[in-house]
Backbone as CSV, one residue per row, in Angstrom:
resi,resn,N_x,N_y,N_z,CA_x,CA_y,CA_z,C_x,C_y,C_z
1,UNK,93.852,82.957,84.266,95.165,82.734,83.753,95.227,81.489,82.881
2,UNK,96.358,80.856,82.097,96.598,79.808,81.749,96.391,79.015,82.434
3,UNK,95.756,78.251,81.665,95.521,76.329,82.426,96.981,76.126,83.104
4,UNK,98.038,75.870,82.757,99.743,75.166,83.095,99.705,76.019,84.435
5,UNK,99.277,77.281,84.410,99.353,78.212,85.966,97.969,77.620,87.069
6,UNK,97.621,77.450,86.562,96.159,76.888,87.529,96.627,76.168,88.678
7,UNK,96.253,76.137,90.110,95.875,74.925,90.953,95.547,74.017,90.694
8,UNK,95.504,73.214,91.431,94.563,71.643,91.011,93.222,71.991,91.246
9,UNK,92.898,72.719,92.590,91.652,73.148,92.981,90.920,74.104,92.352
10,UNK,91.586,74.709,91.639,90.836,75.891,90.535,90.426,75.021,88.833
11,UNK,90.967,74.009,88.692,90.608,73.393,87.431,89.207,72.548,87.515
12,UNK,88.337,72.877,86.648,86.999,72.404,86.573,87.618,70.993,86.272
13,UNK,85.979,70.331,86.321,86.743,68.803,86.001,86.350,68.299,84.290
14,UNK,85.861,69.539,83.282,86.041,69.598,82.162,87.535,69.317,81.690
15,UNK,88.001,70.365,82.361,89.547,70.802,81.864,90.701,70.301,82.618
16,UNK,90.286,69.129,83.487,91.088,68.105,84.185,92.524,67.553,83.682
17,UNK,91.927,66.939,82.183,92.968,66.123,81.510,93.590,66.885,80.340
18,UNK,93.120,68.037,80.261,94.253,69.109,79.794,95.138,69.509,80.552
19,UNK,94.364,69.737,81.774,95.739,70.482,82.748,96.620,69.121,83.203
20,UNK,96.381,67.934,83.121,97.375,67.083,83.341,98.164,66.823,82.698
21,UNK,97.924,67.456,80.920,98.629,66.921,80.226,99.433,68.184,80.010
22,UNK,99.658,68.943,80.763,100.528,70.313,80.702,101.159,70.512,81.990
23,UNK,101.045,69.335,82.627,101.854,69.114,84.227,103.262,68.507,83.852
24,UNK,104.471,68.947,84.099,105.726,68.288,84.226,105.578,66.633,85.279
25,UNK,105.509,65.614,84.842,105.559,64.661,85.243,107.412,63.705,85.057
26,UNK,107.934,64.653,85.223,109.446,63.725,85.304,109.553,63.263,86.653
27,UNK,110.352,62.736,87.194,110.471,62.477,88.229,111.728,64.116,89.175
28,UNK,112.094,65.066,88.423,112.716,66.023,89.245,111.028,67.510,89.016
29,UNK,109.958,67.105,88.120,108.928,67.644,88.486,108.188,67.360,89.554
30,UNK,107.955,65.989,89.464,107.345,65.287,90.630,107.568,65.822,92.354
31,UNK,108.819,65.695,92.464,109.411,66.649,93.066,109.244,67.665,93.430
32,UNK,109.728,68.582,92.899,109.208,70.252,92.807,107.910,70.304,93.281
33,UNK,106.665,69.323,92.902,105.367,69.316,93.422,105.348,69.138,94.247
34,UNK,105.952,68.060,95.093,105.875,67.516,96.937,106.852,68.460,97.556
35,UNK,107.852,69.372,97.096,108.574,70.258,97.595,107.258,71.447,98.034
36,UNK,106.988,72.011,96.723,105.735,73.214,96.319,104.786,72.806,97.573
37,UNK,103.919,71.456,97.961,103.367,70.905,98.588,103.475,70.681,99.987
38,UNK,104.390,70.348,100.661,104.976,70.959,101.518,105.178,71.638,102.070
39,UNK,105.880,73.016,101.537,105.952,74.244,102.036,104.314,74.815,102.364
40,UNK,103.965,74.621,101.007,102.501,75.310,101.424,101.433,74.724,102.632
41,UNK,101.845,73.370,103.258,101.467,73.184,104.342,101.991,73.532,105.867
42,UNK,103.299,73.717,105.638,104.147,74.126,106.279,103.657,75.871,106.919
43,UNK,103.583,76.326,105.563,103.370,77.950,106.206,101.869,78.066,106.660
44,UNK,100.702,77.016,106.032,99.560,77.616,106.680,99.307,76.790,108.283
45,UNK,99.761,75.559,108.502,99.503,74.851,109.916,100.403,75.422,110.746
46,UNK,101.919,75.301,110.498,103.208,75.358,111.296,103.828,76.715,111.327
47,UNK,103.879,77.118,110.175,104.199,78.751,110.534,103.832,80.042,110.561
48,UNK,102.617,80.149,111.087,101.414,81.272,111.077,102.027,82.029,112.018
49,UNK,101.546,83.142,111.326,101.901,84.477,111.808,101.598,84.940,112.951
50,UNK,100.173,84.527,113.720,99.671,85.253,114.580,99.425,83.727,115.700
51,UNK,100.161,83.468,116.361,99.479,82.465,117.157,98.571,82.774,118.078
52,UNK,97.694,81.863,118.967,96.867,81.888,120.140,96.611,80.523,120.891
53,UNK,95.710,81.149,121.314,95.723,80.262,122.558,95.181,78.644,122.086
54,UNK,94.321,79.084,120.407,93.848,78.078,120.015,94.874,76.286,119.836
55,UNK,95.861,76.638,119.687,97.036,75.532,118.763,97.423,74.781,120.787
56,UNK,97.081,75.864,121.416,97.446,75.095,122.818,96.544,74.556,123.365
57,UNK,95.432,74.794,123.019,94.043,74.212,123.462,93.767,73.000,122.907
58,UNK,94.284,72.947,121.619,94.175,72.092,120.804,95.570,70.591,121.295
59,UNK,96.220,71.390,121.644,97.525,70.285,121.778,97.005,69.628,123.058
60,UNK,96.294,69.931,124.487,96.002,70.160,125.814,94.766,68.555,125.386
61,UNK,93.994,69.127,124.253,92.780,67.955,124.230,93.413,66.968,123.764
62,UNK,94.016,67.052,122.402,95.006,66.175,122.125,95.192,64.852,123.109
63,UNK,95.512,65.630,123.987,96.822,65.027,125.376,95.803,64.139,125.954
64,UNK,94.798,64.883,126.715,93.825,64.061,127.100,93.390,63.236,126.783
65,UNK,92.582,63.264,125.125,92.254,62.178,124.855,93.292,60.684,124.582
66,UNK,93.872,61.307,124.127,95.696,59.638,123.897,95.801,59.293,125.248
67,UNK,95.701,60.263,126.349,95.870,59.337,127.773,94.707,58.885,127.865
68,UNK,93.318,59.249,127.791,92.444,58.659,128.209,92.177,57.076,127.000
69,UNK,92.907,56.771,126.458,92.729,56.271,125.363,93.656,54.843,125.833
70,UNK,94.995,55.469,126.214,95.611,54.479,126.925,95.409,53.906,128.294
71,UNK,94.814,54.525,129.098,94.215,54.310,130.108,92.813,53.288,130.356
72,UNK,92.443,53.576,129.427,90.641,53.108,129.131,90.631,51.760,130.026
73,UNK,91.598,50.950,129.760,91.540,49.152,130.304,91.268,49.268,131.913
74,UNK,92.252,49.976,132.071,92.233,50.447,133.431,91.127,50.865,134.113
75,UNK,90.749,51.845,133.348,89.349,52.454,134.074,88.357,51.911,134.017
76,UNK,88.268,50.771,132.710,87.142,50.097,132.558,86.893,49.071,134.090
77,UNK,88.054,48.772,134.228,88.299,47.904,135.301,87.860,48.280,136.815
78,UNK,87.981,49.597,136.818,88.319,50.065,138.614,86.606,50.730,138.409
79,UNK,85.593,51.268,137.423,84.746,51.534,137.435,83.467,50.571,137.904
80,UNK,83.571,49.387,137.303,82.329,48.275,138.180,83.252,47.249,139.559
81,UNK,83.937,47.976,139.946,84.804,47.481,141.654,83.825,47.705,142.706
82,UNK,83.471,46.781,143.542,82.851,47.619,144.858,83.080,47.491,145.855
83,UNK,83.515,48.581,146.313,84.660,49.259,147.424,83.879,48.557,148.969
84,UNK,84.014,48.315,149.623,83.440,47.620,150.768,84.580,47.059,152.051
């Protein structure tokens, strides 16, 4: 297609500073880009079609590690103790 239709990720880095210079850079384009930008992160992390068990597995380790993370002082502590 036209360069002005291209991705960022589909433009070689020949044709870099052409396609920049065919980018709307106003500040209500600018815009439209972090809007455009956005959404498209939006629908592939946050609003997928098919969930599983993966995004809970993932939230579960998450968890663990931030507690074990906040915890650490603690444990560092009670680990060389000797119980007697």
């Amino acid at each position: 297609g036209p360069l002005s239709e291209r991705r960022l990720m589909d433009v070689r880095l020949g044709e870099l500073p052409a396609w920049l210079a065919t980018c709307d850079l106003s500040p209500q384009g600018l815009l439209g880009g972090v809007w455009k930008a956005c959404n498209s992160y939006y629908d592939k992390y946050i609003n997928v079609k098919r969930g599983g068990p993966a995004g809970i597995s993932m939230l579960l380790a998450g968890y663990c590690l931030l507690s074990y993370g906040w915890n650490y002082q603690h444990i560092k502590c009670h680990r060389w103790r000797k119980y007697h």
